[in-house]
TORFI-268307 format. One line per field, with one value per residue (C-alpha): residue in one letter; x, y, z. Coordinates in Angstrom, 3 decimals, decimal comma, m for minus. Example, Ala and Ser with C-alpha at 12.3 -4.5 7.8 and 13.67 -1.06 7.14 Angstrom:
BEGIN
rest	[A | S]
east	[12,300 | 13,670]
north	[m4,500 | m1,060]
up	[7,800 | 7,140]
REM end
This chain:
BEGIN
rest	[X | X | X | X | X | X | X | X | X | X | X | X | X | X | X | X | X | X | X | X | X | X | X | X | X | X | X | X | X | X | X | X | X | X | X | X | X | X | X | X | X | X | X | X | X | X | X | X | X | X | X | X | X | X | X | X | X | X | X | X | X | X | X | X | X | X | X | X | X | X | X | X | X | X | X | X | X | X | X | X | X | X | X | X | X | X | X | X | X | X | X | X | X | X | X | X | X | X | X | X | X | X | X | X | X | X | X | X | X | X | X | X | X | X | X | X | X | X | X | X | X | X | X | X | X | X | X | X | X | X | X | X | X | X | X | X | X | X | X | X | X | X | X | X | X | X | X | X | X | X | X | X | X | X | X | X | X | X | X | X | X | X | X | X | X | X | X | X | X | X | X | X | X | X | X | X | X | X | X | X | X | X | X | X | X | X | X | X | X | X | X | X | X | X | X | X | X | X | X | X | X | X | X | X | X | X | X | X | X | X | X | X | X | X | X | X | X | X | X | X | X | X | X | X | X | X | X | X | X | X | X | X | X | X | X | X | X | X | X | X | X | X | X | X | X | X | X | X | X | X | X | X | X | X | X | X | X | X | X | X | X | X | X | X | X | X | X | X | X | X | X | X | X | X | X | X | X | X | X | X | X | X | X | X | X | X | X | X | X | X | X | X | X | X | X | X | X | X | X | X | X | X | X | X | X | X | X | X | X | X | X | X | X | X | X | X | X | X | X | X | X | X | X | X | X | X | X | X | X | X | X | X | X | X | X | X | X | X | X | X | X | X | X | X | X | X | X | X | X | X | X | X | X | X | X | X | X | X | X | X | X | X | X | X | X | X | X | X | X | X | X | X | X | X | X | X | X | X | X | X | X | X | X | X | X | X | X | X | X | X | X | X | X | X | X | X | X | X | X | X | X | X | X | X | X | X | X | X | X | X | X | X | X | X | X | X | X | X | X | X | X | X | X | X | X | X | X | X | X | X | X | X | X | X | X | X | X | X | X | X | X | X | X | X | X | X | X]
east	[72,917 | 76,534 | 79,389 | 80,950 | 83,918 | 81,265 | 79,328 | 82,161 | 83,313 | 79,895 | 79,988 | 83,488 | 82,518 | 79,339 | 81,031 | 79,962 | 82,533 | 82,855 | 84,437 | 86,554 | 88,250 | 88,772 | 91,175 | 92,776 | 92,770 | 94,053 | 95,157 | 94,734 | 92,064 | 90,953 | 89,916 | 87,289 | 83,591 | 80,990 | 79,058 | 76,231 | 73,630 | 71,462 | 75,074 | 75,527 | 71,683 | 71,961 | 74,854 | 73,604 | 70,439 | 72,808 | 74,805 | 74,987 | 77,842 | 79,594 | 82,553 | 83,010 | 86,491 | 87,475 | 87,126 | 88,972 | 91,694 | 88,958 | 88,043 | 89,509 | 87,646 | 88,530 | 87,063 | 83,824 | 83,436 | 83,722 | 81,474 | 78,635 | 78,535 | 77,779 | 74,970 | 73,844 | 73,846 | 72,098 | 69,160 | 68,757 | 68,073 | 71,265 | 73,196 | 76,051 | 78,070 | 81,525 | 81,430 | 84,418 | 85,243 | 83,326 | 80,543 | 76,856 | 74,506 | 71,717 | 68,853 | 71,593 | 69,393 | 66,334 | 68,021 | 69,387 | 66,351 | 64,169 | 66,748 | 67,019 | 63,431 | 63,965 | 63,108 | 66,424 | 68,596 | 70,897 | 74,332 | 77,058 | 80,864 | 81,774 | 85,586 | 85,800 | 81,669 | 79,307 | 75,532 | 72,387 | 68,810 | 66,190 | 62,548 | 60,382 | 59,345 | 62,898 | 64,203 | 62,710 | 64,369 | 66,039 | 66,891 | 68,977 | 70,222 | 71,336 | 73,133 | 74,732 | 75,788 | 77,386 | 80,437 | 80,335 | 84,308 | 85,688 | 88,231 | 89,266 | 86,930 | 86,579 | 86,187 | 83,271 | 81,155 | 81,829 | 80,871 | 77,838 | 76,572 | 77,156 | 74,651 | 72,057 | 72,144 | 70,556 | 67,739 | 66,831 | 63,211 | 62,324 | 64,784 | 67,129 | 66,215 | 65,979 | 67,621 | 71,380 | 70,927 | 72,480 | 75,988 | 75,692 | 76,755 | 74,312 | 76,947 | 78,403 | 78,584 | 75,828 | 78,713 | 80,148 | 77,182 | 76,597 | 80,554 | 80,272 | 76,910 | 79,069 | 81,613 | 78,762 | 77,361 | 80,849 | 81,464 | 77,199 | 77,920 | 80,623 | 79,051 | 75,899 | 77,557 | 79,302 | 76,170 | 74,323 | 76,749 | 76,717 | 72,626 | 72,625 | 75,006 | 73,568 | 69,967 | 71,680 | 73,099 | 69,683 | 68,054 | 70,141 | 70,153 | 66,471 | 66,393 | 68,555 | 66,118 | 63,576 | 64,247 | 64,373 | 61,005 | 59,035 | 60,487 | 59,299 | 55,808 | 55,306 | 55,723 | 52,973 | 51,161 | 51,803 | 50,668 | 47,648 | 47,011 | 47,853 | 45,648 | 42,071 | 39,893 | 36,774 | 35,338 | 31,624 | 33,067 | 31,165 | 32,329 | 33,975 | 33,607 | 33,384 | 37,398 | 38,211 | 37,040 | 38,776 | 41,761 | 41,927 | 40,580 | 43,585 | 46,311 | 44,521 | 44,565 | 48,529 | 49,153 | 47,493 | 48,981 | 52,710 | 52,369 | 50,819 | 54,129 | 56,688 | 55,598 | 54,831 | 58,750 | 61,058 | 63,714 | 65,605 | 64,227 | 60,447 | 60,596 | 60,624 | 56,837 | 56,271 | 58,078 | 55,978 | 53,397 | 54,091 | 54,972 | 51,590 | 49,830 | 51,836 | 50,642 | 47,329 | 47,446 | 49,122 | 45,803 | 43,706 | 45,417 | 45,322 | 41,239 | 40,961 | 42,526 | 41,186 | 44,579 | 45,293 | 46,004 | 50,110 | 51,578 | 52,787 | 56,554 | 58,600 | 59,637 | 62,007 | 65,460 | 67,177 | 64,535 | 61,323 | 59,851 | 59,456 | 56,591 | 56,481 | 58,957 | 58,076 | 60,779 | 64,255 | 67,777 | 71,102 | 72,815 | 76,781 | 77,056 | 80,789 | 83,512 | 80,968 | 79,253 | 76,642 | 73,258 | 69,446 | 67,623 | 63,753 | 63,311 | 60,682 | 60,311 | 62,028 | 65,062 | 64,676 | 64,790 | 68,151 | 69,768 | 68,690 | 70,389 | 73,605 | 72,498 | 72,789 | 69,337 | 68,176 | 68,708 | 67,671 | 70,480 | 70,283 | 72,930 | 75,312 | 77,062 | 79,931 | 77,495 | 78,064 | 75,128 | 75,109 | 72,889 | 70,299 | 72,685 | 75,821 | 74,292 | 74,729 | 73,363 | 69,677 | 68,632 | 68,464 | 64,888 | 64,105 | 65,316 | 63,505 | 60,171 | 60,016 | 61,898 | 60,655 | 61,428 | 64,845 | 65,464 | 67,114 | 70,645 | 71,084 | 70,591 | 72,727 | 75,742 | 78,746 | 77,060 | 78,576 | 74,819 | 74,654 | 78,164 | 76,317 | 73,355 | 75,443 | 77,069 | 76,127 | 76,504 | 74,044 | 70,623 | 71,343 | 71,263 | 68,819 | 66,306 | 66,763 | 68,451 | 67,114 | 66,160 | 62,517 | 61,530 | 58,441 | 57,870 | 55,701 | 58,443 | 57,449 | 59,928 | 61,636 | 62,474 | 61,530 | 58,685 | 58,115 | 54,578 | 56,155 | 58,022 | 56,754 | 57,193 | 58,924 | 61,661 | 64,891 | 64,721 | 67,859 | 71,598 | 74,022 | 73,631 | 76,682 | 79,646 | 79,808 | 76,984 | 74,891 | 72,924 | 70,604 | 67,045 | 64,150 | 64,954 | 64,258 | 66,653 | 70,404 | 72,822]
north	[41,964 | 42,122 | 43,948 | 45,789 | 43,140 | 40,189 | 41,854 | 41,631 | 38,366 | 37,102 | 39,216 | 37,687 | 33,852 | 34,133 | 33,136 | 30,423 | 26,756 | 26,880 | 29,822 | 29,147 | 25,781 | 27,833 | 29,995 | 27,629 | 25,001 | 27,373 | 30,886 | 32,511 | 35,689 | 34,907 | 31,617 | 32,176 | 31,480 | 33,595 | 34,811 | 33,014 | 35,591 | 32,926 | 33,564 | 37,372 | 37,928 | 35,540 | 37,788 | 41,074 | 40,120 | 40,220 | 43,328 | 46,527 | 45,148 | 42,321 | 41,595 | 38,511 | 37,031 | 36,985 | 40,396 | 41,236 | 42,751 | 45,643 | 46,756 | 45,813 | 44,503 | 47,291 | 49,503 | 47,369 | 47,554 | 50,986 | 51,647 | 49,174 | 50,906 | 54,364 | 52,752 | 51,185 | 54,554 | 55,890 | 53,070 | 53,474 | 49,925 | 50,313 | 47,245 | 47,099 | 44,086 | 44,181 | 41,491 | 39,319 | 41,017 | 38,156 | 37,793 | 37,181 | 40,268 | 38,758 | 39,616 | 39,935 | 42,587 | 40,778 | 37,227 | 39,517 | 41,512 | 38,483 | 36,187 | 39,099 | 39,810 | 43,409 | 47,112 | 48,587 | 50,505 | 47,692 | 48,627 | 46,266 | 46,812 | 44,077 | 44,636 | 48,182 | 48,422 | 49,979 | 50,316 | 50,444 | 49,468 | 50,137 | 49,390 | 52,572 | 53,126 | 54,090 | 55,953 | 56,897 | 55,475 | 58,831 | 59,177 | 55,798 | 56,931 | 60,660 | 58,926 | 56,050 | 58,964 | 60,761 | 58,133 | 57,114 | 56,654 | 56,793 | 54,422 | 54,098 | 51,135 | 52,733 | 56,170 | 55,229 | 53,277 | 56,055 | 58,859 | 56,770 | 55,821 | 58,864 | 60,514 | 57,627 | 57,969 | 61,583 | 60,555 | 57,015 | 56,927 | 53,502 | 52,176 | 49,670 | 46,174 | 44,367 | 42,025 | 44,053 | 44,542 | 46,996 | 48,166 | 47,736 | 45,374 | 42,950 | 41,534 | 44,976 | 44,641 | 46,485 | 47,458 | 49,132 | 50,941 | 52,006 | 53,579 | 55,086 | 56,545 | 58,357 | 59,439 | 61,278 | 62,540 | 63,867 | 65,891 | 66,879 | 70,279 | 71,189 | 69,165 | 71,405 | 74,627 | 73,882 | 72,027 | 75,354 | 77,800 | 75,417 | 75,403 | 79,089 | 79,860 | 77,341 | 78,921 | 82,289 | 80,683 | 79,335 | 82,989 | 84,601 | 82,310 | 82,229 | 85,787 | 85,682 | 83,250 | 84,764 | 87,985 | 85,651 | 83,786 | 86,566 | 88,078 | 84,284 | 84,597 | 88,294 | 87,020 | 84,548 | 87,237 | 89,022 | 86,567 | 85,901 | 89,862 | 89,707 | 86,641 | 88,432 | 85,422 | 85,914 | 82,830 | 84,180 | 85,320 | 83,653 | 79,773 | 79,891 | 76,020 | 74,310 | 73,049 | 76,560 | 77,689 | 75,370 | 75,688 | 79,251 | 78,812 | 76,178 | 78,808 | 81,214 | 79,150 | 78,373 | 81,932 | 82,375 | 79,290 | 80,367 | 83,736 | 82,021 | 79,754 | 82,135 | 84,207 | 81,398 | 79,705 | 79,671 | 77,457 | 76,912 | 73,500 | 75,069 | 76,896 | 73,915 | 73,899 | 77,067 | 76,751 | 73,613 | 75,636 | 77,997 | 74,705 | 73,944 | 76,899 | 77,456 | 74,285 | 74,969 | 78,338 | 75,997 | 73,934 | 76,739 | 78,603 | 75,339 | 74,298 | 77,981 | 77,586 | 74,535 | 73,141 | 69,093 | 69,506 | 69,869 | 66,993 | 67,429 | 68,579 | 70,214 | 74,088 | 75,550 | 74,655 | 77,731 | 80,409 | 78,529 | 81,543 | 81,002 | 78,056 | 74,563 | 73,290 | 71,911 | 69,720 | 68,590 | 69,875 | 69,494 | 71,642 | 72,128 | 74,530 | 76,434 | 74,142 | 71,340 | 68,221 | 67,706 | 66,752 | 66,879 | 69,765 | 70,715 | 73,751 | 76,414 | 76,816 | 80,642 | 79,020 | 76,011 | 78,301 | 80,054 | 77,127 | 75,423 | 79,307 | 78,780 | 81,784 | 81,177 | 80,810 | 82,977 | 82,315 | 82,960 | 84,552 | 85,478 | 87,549 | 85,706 | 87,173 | 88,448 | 90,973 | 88,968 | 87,728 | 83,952 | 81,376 | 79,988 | 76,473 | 78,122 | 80,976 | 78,700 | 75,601 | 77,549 | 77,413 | 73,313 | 73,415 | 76,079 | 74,095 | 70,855 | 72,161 | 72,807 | 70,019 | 67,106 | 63,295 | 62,011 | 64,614 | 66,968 | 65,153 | 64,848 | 68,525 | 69,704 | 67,441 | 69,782 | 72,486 | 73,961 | 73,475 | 69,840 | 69,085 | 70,474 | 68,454 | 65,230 | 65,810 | 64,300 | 67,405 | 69,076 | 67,311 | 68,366 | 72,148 | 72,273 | 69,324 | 66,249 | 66,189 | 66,111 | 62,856 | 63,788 | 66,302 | 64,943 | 62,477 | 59,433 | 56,480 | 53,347 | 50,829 | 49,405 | 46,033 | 43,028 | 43,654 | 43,689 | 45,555 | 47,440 | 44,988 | 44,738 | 42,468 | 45,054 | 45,935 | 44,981 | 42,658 | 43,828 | 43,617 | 46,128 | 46,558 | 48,572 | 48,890 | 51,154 | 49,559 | 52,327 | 54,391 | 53,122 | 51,488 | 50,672 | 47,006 | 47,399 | 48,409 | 48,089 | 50,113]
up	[m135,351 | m136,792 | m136,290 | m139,298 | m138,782 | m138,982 | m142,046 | m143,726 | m143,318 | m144,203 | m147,699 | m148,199 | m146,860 | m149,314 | m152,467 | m155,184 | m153,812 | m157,685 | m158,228 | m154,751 | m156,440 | m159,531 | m157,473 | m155,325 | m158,512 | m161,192 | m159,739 | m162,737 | m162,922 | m166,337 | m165,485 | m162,818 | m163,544 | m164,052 | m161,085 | m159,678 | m160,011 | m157,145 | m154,676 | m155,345 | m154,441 | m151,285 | m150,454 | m151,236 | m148,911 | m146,106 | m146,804 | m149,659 | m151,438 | m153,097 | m154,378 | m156,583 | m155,752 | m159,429 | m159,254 | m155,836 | m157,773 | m158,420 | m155,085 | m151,854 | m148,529 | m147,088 | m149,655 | m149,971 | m146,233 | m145,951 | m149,028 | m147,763 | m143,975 | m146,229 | m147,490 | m144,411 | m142,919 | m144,646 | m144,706 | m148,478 | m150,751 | m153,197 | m153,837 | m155,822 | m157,043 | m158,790 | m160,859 | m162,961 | m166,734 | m168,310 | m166,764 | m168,761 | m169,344 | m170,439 | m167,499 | m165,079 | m163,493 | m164,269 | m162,174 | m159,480 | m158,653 | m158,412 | m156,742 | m154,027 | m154,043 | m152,698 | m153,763 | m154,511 | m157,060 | m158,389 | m159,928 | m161,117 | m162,110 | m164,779 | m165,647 | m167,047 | m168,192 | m165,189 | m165,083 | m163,270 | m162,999 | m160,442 | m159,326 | m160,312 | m156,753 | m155,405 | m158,311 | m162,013 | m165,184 | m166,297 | m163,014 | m163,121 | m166,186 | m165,183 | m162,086 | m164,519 | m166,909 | m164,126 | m163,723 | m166,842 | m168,172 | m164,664 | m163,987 | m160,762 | m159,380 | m156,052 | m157,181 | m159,265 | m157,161 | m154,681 | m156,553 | m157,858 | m154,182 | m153,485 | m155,205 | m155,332 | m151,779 | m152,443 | m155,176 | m153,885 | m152,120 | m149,444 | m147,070 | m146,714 | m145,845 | m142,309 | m143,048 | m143,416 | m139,679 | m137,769 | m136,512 | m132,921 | m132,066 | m129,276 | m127,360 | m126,119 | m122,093 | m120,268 | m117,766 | m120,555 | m121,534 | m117,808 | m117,631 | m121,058 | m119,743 | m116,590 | m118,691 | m120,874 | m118,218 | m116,749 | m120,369 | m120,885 | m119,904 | m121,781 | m124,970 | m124,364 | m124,532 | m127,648 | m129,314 | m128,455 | m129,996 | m133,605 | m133,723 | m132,853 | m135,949 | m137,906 | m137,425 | m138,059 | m141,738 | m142,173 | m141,680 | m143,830 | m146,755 | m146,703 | m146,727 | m149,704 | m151,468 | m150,505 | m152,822 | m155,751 | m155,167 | m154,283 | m158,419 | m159,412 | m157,876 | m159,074 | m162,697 | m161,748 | m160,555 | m164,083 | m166,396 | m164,573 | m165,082 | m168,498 | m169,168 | m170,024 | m169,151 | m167,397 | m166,207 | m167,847 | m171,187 | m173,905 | m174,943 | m171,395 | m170,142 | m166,585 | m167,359 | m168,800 | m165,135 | m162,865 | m164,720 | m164,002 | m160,530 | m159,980 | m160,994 | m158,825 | m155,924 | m156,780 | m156,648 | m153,365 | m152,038 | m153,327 | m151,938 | m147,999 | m148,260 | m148,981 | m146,068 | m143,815 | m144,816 | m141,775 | m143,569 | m146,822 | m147,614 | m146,971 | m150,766 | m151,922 | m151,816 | m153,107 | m156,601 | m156,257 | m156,422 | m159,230 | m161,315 | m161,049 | m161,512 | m164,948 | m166,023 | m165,168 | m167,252 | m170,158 | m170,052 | m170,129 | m173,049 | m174,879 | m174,295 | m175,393 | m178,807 | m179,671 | m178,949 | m177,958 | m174,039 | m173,380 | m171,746 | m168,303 | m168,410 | m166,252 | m166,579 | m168,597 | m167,245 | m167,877 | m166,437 | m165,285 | m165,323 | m169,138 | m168,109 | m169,200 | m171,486 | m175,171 | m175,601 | m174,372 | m176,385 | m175,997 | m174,149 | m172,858 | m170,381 | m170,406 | m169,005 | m168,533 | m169,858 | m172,300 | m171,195 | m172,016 | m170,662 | m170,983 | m172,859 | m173,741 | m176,875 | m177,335 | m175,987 | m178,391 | m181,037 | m179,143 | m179,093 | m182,417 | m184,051 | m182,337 | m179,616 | m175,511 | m173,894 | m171,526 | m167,857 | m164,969 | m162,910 | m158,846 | m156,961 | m155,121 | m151,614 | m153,443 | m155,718 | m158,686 | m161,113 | m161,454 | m162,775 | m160,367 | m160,600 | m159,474 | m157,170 | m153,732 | m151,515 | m151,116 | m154,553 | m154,342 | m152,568 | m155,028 | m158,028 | m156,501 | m156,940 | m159,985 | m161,353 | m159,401 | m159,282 | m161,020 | m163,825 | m161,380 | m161,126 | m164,808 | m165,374 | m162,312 | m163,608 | m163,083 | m161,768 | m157,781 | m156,573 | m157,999 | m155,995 | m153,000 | m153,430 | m153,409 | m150,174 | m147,024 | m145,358 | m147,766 | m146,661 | m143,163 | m143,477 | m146,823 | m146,257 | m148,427 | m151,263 | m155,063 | m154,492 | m152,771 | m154,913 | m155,886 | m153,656 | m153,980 | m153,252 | m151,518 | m151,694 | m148,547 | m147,527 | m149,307 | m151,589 | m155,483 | m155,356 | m158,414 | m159,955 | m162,952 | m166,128 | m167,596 | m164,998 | m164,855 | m167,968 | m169,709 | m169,580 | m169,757 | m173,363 | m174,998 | m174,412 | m171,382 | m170,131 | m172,029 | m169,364 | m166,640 | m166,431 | m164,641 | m165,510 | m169,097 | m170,367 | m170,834 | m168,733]
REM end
């Protein structure tokens, strides 16, 4: 296994001969050659990140060391290549994915354009695309592929590949070990007095904010409980159906199992499963109400964004939230017709510590386990864009104290180390398309 100081002499030794005469031959950035898409893969097999040396102007060593031992860290299958200005789009995703042959989200800097494309095991299309739109028209190299690991590091499911190794380093002296073990052993009690005082008022922050939650999703599951009242369906009222039945039996059961959660929760992160639970049970109830009208069955979609208390959305619309960027959001349809007026939707506000009534986005760190249930998979980064719980949720720090970050809602991921079970033909088959590189992909599209 490598050191970080071997890593990155590899990533920097791994470079096309071609493109190594060009600089010592001609010395002038423009006249470099294209990548080798066959070279960056062969490098990016051995660590997270490569930097073509016509583009070494764009992010230094140093930078690309420090950005590849986040990723290693945190054993997630993101690779990301800066690339020189001129370099070929066409299946440049497409040649790299199969040339590395591994799971992954894939990004790319190519002069001033940026985008994205990933295998749908690790990380949905919109997700791709929320997380490309997040850094979109951000300049600074490093700052960009920062803030973009950054949060991929928070939605990306698998793990990173064997083959990056690890940074320990094998030829550390067991003598060494053995005196660093005495010196430990010197300090344990002190370290164990202070590690005990941080997880006793970090258990104490954890019991308070799930108390605070816990006010709010107890109002969400009441509501449940309401509608359900409110329904009138009796499972042997006349033209009442088998799938009429268990529809209604599954939004019981969602009820039951929301309210056997939320009193069972000990954490933060555990409310997570019981908004999962509600989700479902409202879709349920949105199948039911359909077979009973005669209606075509709804299409699975998440809740309304702005209260999803209103139940599943009917569409997505545009939406700019004060002070912040535009972005899709799914909608009910009373809200639809709010916006579509000029009028603000209504939303679903929680008190925060200092009294004050806030949206559930910008109440505190708790809500992101509440938000994660119901809006599962990769659509919650794109709608949290801005928002003081979506800067939480991107933080290291965050998956620590509130469970994982947006990333597992929803679960499901396989990915991992070298495998293509769900590559398929239509992944990663376009370039970055646009000028900006567009959005992201699951390797069909452009960035």
């Amino acid at each position: 296994m490598r050191t970080p100081l071997l890593r990155g002499l590899v990533r920097w030794a791994l470079v096309p001969v071609a493109a190594t005469l060009a600089v010592l031959t001609t010395g002038a950035p423009g006249a470099f050659a294209a990548a080798d898409p066959s070279t960056v893969a062969e490098a990016l097999r051995e660590d997270p990140v490569y930097v073509d040396p016509a583009a070494s102007d764009q992010l230094s060593s140093a930078d690309a060391e420090a950005l590849a031992d986040k990723i290693r860290d945190a054993d997630k299958p993101v690779f990301v290549a800066v690339l020189p200005a001129d370099q070929p789009e066409e299946n440049l995703f497409l040649n790299l994915r199969t040339e590395t042959g591994i799971t992954g989200l894939y990004a790319v800097r190519s002069g001033d354009r940026f985008g994205a494309q990933a295998d749908s095991s690790v990380l949905s299309n919109q997700g791709v695309d929320n997380l490309v739109t997040s850094v979109r028209g951000t300049d600074d190299v490093k700052a960009q592929l920062n803030d973009f690991v950054d949060a991929a590091l928070n939605n990306v499911g698998g793990s990173a590949p064997s083959s990056w190794g690890s940074t320990v380093d094998d030829g550390v002296p067991v003598a060494g070990l053995v005196t660093t073990g005495v010196v430990l052993a010197a300090g344990g009690a002190g370290v164990y007095a202070l590690t005990r005082r941080r997880r006793l008022a970090h258990e104490q922050e954890q019991r308070a904010a799930l108390e605070k939650l816990r006010v709010v999703v107890d109002e969400d599951i009441t509501a449940f409980g309401e509608e359900l009242d409110r329904l009138d369906f009796h499972p042997g009222e006349p033209g009442a159906d088998d799938a009429m039945r268990t529809d209604y039996e599954h939004a019981l059961d969602s009820y039951e199992q929301a309210k056997r959660l939320m009193a069972a929760a000990t954490r933060p992160e555990e409310v997570k499963a019981v908004t999962q639970a509600l989700e479902d049970g409202r879709h349920a109830l949105a199948l039911l109400a359909a077979r009973r009208e005669g209606r075509p069955l709804p299409d699975r979609r998440p809740p309304c964004f702005f209260d999803p208390r209103h139940g599943p959305s009917v569409a997505d619309a545009t939406w700019t939230p004060s002070g912040g960027a535009t972005r899709e959001v799914p909608v009910c349809a009373a809200d639809r017709a709010r916006l579509a007026d000029g009028r603000d939707p209504v939303i679903r506000e929680v008190t925060t510590d200092t009294g004050a009534r806030r949206p559930y986005w910008d109440a505190g760190p708790a809500y992101g386990p509440y938000a994660g249930g119901y809006f599962g998979g990769g659509i919650l980064p794109g709608l949290l864009i801005g928002t003081m719980l979506g800067s939480m949720m991107a933080s290291p720090a965050y998956g620590a104290d509130y469970g994982a970050g947006y990333g597992d809602f929803g679960g499901g991921y396989e990915g991992g180390d070298v495998s293509g079970a769900d590559f398929a033909s239509d992944d990663f088959t376009g370039g970055f398309g646009g000028g900006d590189f567009g959005g992201g992909g699951d390797f069909g599209g452009g960035f």
